[in-house]
C-alpha positions as CSV (number, residue, x, y, z in Angstrom):
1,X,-85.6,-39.0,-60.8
2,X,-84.1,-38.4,-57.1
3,X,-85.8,-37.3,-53.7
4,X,-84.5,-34.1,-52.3
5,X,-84.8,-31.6,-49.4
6,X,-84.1,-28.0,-48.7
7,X,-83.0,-27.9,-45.1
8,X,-82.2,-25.1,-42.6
9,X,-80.1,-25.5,-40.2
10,X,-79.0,-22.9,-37.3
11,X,-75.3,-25.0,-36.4
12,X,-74.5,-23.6,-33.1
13,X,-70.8,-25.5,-32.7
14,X,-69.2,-26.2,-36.5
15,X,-66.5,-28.9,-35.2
16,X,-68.9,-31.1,-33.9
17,X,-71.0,-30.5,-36.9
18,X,-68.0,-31.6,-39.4
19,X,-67.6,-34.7,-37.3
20,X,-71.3,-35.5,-37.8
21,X,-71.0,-34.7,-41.5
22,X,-68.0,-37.0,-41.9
23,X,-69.1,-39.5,-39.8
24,X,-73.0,-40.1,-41.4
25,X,-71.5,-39.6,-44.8
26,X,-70.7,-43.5,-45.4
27,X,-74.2,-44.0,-44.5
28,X,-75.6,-41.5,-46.7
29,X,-73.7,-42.6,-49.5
30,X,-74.8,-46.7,-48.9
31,X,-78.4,-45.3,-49.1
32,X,-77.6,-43.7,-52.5
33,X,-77.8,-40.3,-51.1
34,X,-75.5,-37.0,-50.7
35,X,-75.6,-33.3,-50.8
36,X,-76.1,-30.9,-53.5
37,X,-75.6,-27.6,-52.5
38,X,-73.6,-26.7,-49.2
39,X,-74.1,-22.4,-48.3
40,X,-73.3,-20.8,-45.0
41,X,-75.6,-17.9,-44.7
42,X,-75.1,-14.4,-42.5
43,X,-78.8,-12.8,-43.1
44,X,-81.9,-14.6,-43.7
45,X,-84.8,-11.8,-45.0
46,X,-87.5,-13.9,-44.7
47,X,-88.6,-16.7,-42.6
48,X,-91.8,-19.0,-41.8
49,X,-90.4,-19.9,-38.7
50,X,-89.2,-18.5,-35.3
51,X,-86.3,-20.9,-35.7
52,X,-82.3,-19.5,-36.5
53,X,-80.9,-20.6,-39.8
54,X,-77.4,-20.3,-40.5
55,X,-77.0,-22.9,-43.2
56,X,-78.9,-24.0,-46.0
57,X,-78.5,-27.4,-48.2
58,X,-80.1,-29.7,-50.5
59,X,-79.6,-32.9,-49.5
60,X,-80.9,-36.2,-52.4
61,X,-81.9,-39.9,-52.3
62,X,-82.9,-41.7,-55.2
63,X,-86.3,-42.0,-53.7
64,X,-88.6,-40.9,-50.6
65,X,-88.4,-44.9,-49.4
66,X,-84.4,-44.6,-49.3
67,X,-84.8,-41.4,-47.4
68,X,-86.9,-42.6,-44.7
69,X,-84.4,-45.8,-44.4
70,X,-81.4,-42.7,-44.0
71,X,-83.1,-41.4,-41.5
72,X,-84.4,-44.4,-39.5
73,X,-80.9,-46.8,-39.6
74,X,-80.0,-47.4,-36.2
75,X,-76.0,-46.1,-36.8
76,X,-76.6,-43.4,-37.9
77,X,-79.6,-42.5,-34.9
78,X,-76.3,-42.9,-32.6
79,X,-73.8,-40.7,-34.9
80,X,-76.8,-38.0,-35.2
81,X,-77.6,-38.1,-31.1
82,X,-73.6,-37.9,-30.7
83,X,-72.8,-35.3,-32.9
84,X,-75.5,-33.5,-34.0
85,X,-78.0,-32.6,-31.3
86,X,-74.7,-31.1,-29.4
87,X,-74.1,-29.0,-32.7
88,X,-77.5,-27.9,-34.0
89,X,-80.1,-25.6,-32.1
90,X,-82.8,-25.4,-34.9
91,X,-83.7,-27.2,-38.2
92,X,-86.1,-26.0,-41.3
93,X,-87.1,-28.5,-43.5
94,X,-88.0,-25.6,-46.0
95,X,-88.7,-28.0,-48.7
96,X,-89.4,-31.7,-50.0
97,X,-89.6,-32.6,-54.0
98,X,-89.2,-35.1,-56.7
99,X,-86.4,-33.9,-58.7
100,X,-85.9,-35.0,-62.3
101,X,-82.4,-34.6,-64.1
């Protein structure tokens, strides 16, 4: 069983974006979590939202609690305020759901 997301992003500058990637990734990985599925997108047909989406991913945890510690550890609030509020306009969480394998 695993904790995922389906996120939209609209990534305004794609260096700084890498850098954020490859700088949280340690992180995310010590918290058990990574990325499934990675897609650059050109059109989006429909939308919920007012907000730009250029990217789309999954990203997993092995549990909602391991999630919320991701997203709350103190290094990687600094490498996300660094890197990627200069690089991303808009964010869509589109989805949140237990995933069994």
């Amino acid at each position: 069983m695993a904790f995922e997301m389906l996120v939209g992003l609209n990534v305004t500058d794609d260096f700084q974006y890498r850098e954020y990637r490859k700088s949280m990734m340690p992180i995310l990985k010590a918290y058990g979590g990574g990325f499934g599925y990675d897609f650059k997108v050109s059109e989006v047909l429909i939308t919920q939202t007012d907000s730009k989406i250029n990217r789309v991913f999954t990203i997993y945890f092995p549990d909602k609690e391991s999630m919320e510690q991701f997203f709350s550890n103190a290094d990687y609030l600094k490498i996300k305020k660094i890197y990627f509020e200069n690089s991303v306009s808009d964010t869509t969480i589109i989805s949140t759901y237990d995933k069994s394998y």
